[in-house]
C-alpha positions as CSV (number, residue, x, y, z in Angstrom):
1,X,7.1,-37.0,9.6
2,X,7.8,-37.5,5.8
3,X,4.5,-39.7,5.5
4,X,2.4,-37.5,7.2
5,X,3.6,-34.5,5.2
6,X,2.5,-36.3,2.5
7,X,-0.6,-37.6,3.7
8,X,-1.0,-33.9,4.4
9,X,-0.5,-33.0,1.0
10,X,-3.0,-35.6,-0.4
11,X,-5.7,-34.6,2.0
12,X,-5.3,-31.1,0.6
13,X,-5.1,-31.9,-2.9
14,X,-8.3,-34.0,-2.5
15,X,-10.0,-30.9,-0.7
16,X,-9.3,-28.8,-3.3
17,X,-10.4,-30.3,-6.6
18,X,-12.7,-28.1,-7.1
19,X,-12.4,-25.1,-4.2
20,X,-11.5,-23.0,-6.9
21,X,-12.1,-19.2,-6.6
22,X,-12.9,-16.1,-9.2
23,X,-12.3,-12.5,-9.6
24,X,-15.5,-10.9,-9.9
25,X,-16.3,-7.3,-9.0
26,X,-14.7,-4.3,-8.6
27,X,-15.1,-1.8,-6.1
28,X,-13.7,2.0,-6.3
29,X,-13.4,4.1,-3.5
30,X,-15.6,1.6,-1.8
31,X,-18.5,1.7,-4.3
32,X,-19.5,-1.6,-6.0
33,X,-19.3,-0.8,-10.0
34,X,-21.3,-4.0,-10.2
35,X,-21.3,-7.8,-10.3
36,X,-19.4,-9.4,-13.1
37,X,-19.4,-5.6,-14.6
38,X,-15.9,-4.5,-16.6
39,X,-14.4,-7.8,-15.5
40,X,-13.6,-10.7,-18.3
41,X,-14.5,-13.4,-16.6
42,X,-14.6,-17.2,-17.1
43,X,-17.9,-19.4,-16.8
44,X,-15.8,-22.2,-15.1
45,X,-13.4,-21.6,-11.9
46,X,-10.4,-23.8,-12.5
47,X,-6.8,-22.7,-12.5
48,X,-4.2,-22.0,-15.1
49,X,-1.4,-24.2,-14.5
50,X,1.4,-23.3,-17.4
51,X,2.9,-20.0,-17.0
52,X,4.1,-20.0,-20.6
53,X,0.4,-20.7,-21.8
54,X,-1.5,-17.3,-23.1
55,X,-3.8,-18.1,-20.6
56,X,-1.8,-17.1,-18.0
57,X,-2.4,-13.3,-19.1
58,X,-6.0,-13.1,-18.6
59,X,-7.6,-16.4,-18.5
60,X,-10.2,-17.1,-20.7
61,X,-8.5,-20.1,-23.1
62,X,-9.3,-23.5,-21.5
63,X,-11.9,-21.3,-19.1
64,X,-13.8,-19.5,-22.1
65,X,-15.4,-15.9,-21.2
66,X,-18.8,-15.7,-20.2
67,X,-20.6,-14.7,-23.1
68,X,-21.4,-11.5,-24.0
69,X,-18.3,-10.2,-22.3
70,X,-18.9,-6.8,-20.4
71,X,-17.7,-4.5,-22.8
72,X,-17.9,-2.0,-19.8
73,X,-14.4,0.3,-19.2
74,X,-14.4,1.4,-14.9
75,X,-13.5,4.8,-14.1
76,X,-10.9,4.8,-11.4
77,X,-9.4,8.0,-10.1
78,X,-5.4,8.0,-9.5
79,X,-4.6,7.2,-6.0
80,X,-8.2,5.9,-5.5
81,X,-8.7,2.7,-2.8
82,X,-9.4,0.1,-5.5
83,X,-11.3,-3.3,-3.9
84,X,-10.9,-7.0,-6.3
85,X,-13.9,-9.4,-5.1
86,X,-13.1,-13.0,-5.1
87,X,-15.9,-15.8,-5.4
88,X,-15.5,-19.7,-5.3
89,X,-19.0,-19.3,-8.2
90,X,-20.2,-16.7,-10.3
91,X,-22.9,-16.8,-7.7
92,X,-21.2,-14.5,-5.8
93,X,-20.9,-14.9,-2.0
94,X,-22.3,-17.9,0.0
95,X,-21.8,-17.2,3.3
96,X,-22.8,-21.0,4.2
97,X,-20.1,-22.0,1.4
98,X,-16.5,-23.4,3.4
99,X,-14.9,-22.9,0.1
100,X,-16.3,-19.5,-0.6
101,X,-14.1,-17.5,-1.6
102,X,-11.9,-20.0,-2.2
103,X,-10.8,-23.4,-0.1
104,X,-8.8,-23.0,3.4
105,X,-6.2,-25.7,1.9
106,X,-5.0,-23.2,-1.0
107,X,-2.9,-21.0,0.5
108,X,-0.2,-18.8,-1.2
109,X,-0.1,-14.9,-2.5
110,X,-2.4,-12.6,-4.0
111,X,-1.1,-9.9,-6.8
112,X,-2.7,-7.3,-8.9
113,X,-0.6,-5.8,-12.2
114,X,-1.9,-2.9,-14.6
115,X,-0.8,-2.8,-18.4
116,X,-1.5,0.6,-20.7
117,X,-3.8,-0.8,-23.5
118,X,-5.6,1.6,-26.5
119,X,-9.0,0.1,-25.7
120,X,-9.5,-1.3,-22.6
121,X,-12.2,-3.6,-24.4
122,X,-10.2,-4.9,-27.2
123,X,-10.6,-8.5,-27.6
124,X,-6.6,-9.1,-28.2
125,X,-4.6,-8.7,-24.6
126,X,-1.4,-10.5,-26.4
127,X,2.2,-8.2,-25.9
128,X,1.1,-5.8,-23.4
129,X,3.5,-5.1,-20.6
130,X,2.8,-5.2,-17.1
131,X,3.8,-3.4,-14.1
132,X,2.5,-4.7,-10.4
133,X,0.8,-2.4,-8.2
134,X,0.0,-4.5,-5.3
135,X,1.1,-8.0,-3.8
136,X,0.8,-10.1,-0.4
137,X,2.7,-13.2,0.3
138,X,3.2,-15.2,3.7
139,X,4.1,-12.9,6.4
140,X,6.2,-13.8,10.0
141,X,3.3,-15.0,12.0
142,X,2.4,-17.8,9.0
143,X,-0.5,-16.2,7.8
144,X,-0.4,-16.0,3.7
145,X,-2.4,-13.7,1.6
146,X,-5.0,-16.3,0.4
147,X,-5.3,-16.5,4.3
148,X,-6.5,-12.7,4.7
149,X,-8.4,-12.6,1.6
150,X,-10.8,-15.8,3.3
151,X,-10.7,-13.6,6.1
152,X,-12.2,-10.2,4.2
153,X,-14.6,-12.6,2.7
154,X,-13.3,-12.6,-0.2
155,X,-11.7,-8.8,-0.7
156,X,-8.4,-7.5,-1.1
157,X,-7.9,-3.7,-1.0
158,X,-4.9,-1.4,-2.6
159,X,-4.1,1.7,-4.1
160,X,-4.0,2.8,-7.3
161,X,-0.3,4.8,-8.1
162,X,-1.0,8.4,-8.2
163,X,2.0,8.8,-10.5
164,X,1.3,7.0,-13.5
165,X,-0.5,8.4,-16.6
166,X,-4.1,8.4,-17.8
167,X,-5.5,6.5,-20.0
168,X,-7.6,2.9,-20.5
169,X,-5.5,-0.2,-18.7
170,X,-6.5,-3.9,-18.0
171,X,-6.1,-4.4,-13.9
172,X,-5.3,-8.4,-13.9
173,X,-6.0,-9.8,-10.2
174,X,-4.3,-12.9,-9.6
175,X,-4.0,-15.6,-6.8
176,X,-1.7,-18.4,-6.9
177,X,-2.8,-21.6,-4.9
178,X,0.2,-23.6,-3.8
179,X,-1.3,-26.6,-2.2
180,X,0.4,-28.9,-4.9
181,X,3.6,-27.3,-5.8
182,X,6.2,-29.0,-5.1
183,X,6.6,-30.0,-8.5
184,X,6.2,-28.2,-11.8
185,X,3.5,-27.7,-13.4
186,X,1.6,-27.7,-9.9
187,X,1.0,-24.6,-8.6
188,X,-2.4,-23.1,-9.6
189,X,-2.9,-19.5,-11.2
190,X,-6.2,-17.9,-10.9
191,X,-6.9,-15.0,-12.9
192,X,-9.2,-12.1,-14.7
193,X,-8.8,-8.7,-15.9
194,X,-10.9,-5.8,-15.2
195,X,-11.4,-3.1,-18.1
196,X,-10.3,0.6,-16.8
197,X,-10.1,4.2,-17.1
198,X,-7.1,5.9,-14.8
199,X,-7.4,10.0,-14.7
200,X,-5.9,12.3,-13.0
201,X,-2.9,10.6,-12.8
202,X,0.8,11.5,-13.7
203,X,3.7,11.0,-16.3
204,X,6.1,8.1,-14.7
205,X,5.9,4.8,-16.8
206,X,7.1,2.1,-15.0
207,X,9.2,-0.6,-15.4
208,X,7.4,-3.7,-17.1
209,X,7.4,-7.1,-17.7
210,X,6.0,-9.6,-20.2
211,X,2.6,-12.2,-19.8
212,X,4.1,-15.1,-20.7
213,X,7.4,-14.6,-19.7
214,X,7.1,-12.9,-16.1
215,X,7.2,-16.2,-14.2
216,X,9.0,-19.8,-14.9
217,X,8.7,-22.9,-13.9
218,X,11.4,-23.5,-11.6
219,X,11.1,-19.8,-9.8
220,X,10.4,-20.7,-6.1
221,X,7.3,-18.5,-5.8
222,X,6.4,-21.0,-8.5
223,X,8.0,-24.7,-7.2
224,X,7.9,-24.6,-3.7
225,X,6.5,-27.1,-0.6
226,X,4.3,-24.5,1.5
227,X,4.3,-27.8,4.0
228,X,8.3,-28.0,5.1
229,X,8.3,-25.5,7.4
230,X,9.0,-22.8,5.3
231,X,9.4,-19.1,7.0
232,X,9.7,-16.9,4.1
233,X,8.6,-17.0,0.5
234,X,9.6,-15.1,-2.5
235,X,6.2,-13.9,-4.9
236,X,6.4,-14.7,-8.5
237,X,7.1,-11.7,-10.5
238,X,8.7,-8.1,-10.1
239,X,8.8,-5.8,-7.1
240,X,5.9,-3.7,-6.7
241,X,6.0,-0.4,-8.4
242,X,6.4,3.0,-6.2
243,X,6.1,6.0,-7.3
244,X,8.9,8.4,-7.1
245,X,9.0,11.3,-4.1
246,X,7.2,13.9,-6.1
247,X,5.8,12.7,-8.7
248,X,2.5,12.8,-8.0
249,X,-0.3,13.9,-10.3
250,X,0.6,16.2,-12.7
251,X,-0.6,20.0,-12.1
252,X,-1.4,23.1,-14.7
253,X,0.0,25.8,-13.0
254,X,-3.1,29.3,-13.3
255,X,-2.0,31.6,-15.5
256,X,-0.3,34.3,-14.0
257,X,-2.6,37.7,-15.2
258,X,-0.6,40.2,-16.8
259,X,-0.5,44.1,-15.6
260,X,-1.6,46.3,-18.5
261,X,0.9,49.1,-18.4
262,X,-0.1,52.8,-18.0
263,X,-0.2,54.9,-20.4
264,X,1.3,57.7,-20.4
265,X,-0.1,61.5,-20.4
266,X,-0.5,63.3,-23.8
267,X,0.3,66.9,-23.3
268,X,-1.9,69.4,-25.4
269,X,-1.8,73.4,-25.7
270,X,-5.3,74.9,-25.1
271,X,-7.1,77.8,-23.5
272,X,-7.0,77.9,-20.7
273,X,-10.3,76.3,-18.7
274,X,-11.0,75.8,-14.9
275,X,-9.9,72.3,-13.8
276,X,-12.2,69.8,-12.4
277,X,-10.6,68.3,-9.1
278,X,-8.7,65.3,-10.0
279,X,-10.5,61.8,-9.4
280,X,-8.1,59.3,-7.5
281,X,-5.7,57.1,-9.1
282,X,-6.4,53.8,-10.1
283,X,-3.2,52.1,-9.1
284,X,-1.6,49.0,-11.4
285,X,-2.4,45.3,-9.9
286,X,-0.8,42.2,-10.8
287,X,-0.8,38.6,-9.1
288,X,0.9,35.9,-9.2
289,X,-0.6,32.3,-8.2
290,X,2.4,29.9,-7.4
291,X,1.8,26.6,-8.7
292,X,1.3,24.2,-6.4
């Protein structure tokens, strides 16, 4: 069993020289924002295999940018259904392509993490701190999340926290192939960040974490054998952020419109005149609009 494990291994390895895979449109709400549009992304596909390396943040080191980069920033709504598009090329899809989106053999999670940044364009993405939104790992039937992201053809789907506050963020999409880590370095890290826009959103900051620095070498989302039999798996990185019951978007309560007071009568001595009947009274009005 040992030799075939690691004939197993080999096989896979040798598969997957080059089934590499790349983040490459965004979708909001279901609408394509466009092909390589607001996304930083690489000319070549290949992986980032240090986690201490700059590269791990957003790519782009040893697998320059594609030149000009899209200095475009996405609007995305708060709580909107936000889709990452995953391509072995920049060609986009090829249907007739086995390793389109990315090869069968590289199997392991998918993860998506937002970081506040003052311009979503800025060239420097050094020191920002990250929170994750979004993450799927191997679940009880086997299946992993690189497994349902072949199956989507190439999509994964989540939801943008409703909580947190507006402003310009980078949304990094990453997907860690595990096919050869059973040693470190081994495992390989795929990702790019897409420039965006949150509104509408709230005022909870949540807890962050550091790119370099979130994952190590010896974490065992990181060093793991995906072909021992393994039933459960823990994913790199922090616990996906939730916001807290009732936090949602923040609200300006309407004005409430204030009464203007009656005045009162003035009394004057005159001769006397006959009275015209009295018109009716115009009684005061206020309302108030709860917030809601």
């Amino acid at each position: 069993m040992k030799g075939f494990l690691t004939l197993t291994t080999l096989l896979s390895l040798l598969t997957g020289i080059s089934a590499h895979s790349i983040f490459q449109e965004v979708h909001v709400n279901g609408v394509s924002q466009g092909h390589t549009v607001g996304i930083r992304v690489p000319e070549y596909d290949g992986p980032i295999s240090d986690v201490n390396s700059n590269d791990i943040i957003c790519n782009g080191g040893i697998n320059p940018y594609r030149q000009p980069v899209s200095q475009k920033i996405i609007d995305v709504p708060a709580g909107a259904q936000v889709t990452a598009e995953w391509h072995h090329t920049l060609r986009g899809a090829e249907p007739n392509n086995p390793s389109d989106p990315i090869d069968p053999s590289h199997k392991g999670p998918v993860m998506v993490y937002l970081a506040q940044i003052p311009n979503a364009a800025q060239s420097s993405v050094t020191g920002l701190k990250w929170f994750k939104i979004y993450h799927d790992g191997l679940d009880s039937s086997g299946v992993w999340g690189v497994d349902r992201l072949i199956r989507n053809k190439g999509k994964m789907t989540y939801t943008i926290p409703t909580c947190i506050p507006d402003g310009q963020y980078l949304m990094r999409v990453e997907l860690i192939a595990l096919h050869g880590a059973q040693s470190y370095p081994g495992a390989q890290f795929y990702m790019e960040c897409a420039q965006i826009r949150i509104s509408g959103g709230g005022n909870v900051n949540p807890p962050t974490v550091s790119f370099p620095g979130a994952y190590k070498g010896t974490d065992p989302g990181v060093r793991v054998n995906i072909y021992s039999g393994i039933r459960s798996y823990t994913i790199p990185g922090p616990d996906v952020f939730t916001c807290p019951a009732g936090s949602g978007p923040t609200q300006t309560a309407a004005p409430i419109p204030t009464a203007t007071p009656t005045q009162p009568a003035v009394t004057t001595t005159a001769a006397p005149v006959p009275s015209a009947p009295a018109g009716p009274t115009v009684p005061q009005y206020g309302q108030f609009n709860p917030s809601s």
